[in-house]
C-alpha positions as a printed Julia matrix, in Angstrom:
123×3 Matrix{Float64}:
 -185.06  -21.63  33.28
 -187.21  -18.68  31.36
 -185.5   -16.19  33.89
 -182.37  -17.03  32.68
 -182.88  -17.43  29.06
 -184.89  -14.18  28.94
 -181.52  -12.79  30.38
 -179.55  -14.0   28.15
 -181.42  -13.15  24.98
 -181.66   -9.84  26.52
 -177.62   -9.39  26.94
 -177.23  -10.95  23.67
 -179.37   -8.21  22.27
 -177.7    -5.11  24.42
 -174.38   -6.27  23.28
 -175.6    -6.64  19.43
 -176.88   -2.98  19.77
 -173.75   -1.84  21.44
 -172.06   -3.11  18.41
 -174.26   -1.5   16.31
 -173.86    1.67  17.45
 -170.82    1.82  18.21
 -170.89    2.41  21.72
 -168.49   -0.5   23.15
 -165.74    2.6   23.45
 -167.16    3.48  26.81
 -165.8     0.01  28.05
 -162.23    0.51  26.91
 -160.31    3.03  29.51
 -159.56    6.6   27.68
 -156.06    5.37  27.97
 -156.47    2.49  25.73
 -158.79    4.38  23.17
 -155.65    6.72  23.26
 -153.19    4.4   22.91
 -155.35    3.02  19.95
 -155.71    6.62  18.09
 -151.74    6.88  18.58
 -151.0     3.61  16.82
 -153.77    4.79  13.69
 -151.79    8.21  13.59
 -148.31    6.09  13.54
 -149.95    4.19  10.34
 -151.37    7.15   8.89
 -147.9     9.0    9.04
 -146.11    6.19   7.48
 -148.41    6.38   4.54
 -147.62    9.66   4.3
 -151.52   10.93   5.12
 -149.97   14.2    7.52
 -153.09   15.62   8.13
 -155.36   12.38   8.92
 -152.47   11.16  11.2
 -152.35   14.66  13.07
 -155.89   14.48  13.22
 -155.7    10.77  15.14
 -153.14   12.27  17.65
 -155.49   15.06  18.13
 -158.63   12.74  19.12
 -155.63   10.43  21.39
 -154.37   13.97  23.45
 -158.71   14.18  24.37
 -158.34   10.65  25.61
 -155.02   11.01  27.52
 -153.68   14.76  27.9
 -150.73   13.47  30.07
 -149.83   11.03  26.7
 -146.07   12.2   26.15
 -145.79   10.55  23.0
 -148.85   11.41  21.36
 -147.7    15.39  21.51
 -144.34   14.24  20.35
 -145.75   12.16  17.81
 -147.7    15.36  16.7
 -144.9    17.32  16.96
 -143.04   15.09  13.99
 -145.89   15.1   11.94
 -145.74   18.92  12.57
 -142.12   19.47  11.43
 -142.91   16.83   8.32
 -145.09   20.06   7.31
 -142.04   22.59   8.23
 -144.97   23.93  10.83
 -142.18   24.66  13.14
 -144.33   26.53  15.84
 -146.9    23.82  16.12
 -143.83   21.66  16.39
 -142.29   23.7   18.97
 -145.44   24.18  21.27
 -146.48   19.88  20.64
 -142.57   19.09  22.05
 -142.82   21.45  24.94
 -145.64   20.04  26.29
 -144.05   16.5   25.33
 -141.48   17.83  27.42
 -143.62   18.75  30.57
 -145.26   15.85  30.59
 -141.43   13.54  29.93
 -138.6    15.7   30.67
 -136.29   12.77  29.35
 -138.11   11.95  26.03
 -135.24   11.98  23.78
 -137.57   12.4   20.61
 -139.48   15.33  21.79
 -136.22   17.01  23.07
 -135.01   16.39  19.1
 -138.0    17.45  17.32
 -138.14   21.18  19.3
 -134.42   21.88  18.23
 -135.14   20.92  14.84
 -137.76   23.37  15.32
 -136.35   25.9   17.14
 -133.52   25.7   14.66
 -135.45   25.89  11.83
 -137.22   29.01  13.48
 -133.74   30.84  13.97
 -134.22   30.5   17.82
 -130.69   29.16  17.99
 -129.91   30.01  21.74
 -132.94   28.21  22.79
 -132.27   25.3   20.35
 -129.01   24.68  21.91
 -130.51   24.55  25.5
């Protein structure tokens, strides 16, 4: 009986300082944590907070660099600021990654457009 509730009180108390220090990430894959930083980057561009949300998509692209969307959702916060070469290079790599993302594929001719690369916009 005292083996066991020793162990117990001693999970209890790992998990509580987990929790307190924030470490539980380690437990959720870098794919989650990415998908998680994605969907706080869709929330912060909706509110209109460019910078935080490109910041989120950042931290989701070190979780998950093969993450399509996240570069293509950076890519449409990127042409929200008319940075059309930060837009261009985020839907390239979209691109790599998802040759068939529609959104991506969108967001680099608006770019490219924008840029006066029409050739390559119409490709």
């Amino acid at each position: 009986y005292h083996a066991t509730a020793r162990r117990d009180t001693m999970i209890a108390e790992v998990r509580a300082f987990l929790k307190l220090a924030h470490l539980h990430a380690p437990f959720v894959s870098r794919a989650e944590r990415a998908v998680e930083l994605k969907e706080a980057g869709n929330a912060l561009l909706k509110a209109g907070r460019l910078d935080a949300a490109i910041d989120k998509y950042t931290l989701g692209i070190r979780h998950d660099k093969s993450n399509a969307v996240l570069y293509a959702n950076r890519a449409a916060v990127h042409v929200r600021k008319r940075a059309w070469r930060a837009a261009v290079d985020d839907s390239r790599r979209s691109l790599e990654l998802d040759p068939s993302y529609t959104k991506a594929r969108n967001r680099l001719g608006t770019a490219l457009t924008e840029l006066g690369e029409y050739d390559a916009a119409v490709r």
